[in-house]
N, C-alpha and C positions, 0 to 999 in steps of 0.2 A: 402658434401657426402664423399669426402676424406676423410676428417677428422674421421666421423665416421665409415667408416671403418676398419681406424687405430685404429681405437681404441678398435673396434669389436677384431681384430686382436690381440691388447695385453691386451684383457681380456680373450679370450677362451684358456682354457690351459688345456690339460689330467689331470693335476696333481690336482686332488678334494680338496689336501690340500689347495694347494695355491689358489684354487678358491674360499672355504671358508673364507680363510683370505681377498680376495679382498672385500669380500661380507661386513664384518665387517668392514672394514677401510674405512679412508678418504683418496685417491687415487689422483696421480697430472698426468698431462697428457701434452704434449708441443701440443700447437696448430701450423696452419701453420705460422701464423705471431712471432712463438718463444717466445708467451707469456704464461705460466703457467696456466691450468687449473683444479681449486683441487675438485674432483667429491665424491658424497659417492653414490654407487647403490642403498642402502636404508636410507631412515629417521632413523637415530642410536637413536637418543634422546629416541625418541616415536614414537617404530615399528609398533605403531597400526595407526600410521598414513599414511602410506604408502599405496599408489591403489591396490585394488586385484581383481585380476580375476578368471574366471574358463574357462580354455579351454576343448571341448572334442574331444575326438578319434583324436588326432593330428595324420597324418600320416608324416613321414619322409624318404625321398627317397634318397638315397645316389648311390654310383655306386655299393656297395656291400652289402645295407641293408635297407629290407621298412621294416621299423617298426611302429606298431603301438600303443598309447599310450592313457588308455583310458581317463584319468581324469589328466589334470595338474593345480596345483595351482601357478598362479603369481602373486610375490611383486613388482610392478615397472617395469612390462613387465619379470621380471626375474622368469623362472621356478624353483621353489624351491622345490613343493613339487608334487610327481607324486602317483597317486593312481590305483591302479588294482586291476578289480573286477571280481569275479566269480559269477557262480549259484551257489546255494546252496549244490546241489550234490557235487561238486568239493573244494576239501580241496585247502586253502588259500596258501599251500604250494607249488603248482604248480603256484601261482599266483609270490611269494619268486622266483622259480626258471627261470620262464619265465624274471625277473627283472635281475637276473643273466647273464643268458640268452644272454641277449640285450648288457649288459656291456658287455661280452669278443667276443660278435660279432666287427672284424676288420670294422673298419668304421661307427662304432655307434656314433649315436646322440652325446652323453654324453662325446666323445670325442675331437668333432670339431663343438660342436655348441652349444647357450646358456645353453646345457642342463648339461654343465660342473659345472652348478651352482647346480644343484639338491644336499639338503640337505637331504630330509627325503622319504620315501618310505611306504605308507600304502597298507596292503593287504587287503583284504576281501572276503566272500560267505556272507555276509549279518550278519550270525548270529555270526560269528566269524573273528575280527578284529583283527591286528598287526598293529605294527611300527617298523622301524629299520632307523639307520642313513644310511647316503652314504658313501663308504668312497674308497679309494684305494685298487686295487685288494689285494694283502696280509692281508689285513682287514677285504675283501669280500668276502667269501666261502661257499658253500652250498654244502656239498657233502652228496654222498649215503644213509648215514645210517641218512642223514634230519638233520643231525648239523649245525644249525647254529644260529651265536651267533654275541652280544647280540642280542636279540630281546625282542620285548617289548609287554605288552597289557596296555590299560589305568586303572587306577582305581580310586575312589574315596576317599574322605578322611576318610572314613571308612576304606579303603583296599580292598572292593569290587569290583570284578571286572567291566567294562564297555565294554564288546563285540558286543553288535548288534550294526550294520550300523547305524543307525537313533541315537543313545544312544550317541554312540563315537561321529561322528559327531559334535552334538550337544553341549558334553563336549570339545572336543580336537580340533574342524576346527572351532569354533568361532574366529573371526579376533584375537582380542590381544589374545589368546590364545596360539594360533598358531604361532603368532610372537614371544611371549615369550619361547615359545620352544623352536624355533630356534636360540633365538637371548641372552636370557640367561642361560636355563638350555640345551642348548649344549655343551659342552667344548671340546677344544680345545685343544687334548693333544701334544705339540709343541718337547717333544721329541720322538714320536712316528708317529707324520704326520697323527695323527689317531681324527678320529670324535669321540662321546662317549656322548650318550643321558644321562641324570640320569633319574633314577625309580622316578616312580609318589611319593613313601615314601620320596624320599629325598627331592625331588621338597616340597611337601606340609612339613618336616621338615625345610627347607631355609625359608619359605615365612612365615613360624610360628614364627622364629629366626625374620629375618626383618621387620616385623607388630611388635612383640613385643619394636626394637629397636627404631622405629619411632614415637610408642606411648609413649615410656619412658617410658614402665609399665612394674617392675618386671623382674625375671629371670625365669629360665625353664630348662626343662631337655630332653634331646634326647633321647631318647632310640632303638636301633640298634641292631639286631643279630650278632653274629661276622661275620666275611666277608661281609657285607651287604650294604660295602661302606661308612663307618662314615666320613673319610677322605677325602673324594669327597662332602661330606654335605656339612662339616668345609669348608674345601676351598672355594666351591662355595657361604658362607654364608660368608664368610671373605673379598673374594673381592668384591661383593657387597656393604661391608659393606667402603670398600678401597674410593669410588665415596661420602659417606656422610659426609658433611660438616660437620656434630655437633659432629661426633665419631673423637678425639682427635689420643686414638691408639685401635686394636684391638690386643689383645695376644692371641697366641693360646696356652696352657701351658699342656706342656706332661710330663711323670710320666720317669723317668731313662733316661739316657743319650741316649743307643741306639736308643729309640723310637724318644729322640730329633732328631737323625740324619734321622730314617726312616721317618718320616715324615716330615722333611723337603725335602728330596730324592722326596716323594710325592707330594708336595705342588709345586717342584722348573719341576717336571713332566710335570705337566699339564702347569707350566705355569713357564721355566727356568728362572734363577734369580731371583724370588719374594720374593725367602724368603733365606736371610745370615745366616750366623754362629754367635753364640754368643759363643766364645770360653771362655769367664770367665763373670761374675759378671757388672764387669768394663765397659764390650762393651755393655750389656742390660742395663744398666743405661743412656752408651751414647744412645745409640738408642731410648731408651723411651724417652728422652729429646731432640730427634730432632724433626726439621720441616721438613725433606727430606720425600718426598711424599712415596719412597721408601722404608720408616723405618714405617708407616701405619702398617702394619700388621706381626706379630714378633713373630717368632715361639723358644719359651722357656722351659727347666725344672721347673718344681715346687721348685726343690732344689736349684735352681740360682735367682729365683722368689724368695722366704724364703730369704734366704742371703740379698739380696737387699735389704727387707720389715722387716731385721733384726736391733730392735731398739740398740740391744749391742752389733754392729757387731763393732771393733775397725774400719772400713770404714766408714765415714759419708753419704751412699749410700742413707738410710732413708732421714736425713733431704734434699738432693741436689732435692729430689723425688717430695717434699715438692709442686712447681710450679703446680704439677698436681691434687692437691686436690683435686679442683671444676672444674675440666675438665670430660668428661663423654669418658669412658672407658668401653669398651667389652671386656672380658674374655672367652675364650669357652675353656673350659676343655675338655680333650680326657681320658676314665678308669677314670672318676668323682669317683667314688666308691672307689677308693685307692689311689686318692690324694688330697681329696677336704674336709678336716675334722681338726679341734682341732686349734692350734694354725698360720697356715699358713693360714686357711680359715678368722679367727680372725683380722689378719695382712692388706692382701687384705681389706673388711672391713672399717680398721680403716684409711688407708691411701686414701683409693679410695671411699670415702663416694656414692658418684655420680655412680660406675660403676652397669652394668649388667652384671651378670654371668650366663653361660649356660655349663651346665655339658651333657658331653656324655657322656652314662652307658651300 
């Protein structure tokens, strides 16, 4: 009983970030006899194997706050995800703001008890549903004029929306569903300390990219409005792709230099360090030619990409390339439309027999 309360003790933290990251990780803990014990709160492998429950109307009595909570979902005893529901007459927004509400109440749940785990928040009146991550108060705001951001509705792979209660439900609270939400299409933005769900388009854009890569059939094209997050696809379609054994390397290859560094800026965002600098030609050769787990996924110009895949470049870059022939290589292009044509698409091609390529346009 010591023990686990120690332990209760250095897992409840205010700080939503860090409680996230506990949730993901493999976790060591000293027991009383000073032997090591390495804990995960959830089955990481395969989320959907994890216990779930459904509590209702939890009430929570503290010395400065009963609150009451009406629907909460647990993984492993762990509340993860808390639901609040209206009537119909009553806009979902007061459902949003009573969730508010509860967080900047001194002495709330969310700050000294398992509820520090809470990733996702859905609202509802039945006919009209929301979602939104958890995350740390400067993250968290809802003010006057109803701003608040992100927030989400389900949809299907049409783009259709999915608002009624029973509809969502059905799509979005099925166990592995649910799991996968939280456990891959959440990211984790590590220089921000901020949660960050992605849009259902990107979700069903990822799992389109990784079905494809797993069947080994063909390439494909993404197609995104500007601002609409392509970069957040890539990524999250990249390290995914980071964990498969059969995928040698994945490059992600952008059009001019600046973009190279922006979107490495992006990519090293959500997840610092993952992705280095190729300052010349020379270093994305060594790179593609390593086995460091960390050269996996390698953010590149087209023009440095060209050079390398250049049969007359006075550098023997081509032939040293040569090892990876019959290796199977992913490519995902960023403005596919203005760099993925004539002699550089040719090159790719001839060197990488085996690869799939995915253009975003």
């Amino acid at each position: 009983d010591a023990e686990f309360s120690r332990l209760l003790e250095g897992i409840i933290s205010p700080d939503t970030f860090a409680c996230a990251e506990t949730l993901r990780h493999r976790n060591t803990f000293e027991r009383e006899d000073g032997t090591p014990l390495h804990y995960q709160p959830v089955n990481l492998k395969d989320w959907c194997k994890n216990s779930f429950e459904v509590v209702n109307q939890l009430r929570i009595n503290t010395k400065s706050s009963f609150q009451r909570y009406d629907v909460i979902l647990l993984l492993n005893g762990l509340p993860l995800v808390q639901i609040e529901l209206k009537t119909l007459q009553v806009s979902p927004r007061k459902a949003m703001q009573q969730i508010v509400d509860y967080k900047n109440d001194p002495g709330n749940g969310y700050t000294n008890s398992l509820l520090c785990f809470m990733q996702l928040f859905i609202v509802s009146n039945r006919s009209n549903t929301w979602y939104f991550a958890n995350n740390a108060s400067e993250h968290f705001r809802f003010d006057a004029d109803e701003h608040f951001l992100p927030l989400y509705q389900w949809a299907a792979p049409d783009n259709k929306k999915i608002t009624h209660l029973d509809d969502f439900a059905e799509a979005f609270l099925a166990k592995c569903t649910l799991a996968e939400m939280i456990s891959r299409y959440t990211v984790l933005i590590q220089s921000e300390r901020k949660l960050m769900m992605m849009r259902p388009y990107q979700i069903y854009a990822v799992q389109a990219i990784v079905d494809c890569i797993q069947q080994n059939r063909g390439n494909g094209y993404i197609w995104h409005t500007t601002g609409s997050g392509k970069t957040l696809t890539s990524f999250k379609a990249s390290t995914l792709l980071k964990d498969n054994p059969d995928i040698e390397k994945c490059l992600f290859v952008v059009d001019r230099k600046d973009l190279d560094r922006q979107t490495r800026q992006e990519f090293n965002r959500f997840q610092p360090g993952c992705v280095e600098e190729n300052t010349n030609t020379e270093t994305l050769v060594q790179r593609l030619l390593s086995d460091d787990y960390t050269d996996k996924v390698i953010v590149t110009t087209i023009q440095k990409l060209g050079l390398a895949l250049d049969a007359n470049h006075r550098q023997p870059y081509r032939q040293r390339l040569k090892p990876l022939r019959d290796k199977r290589m992913v490519f995902i292009f960023d403005e596919c439309h203005r760099s993925q044509f004539g002699e550089n698409h040719r090159a790719i091609r001839e060197c990488f027999p085996n690869a799939q390529l995915f253009g975003f346009t």
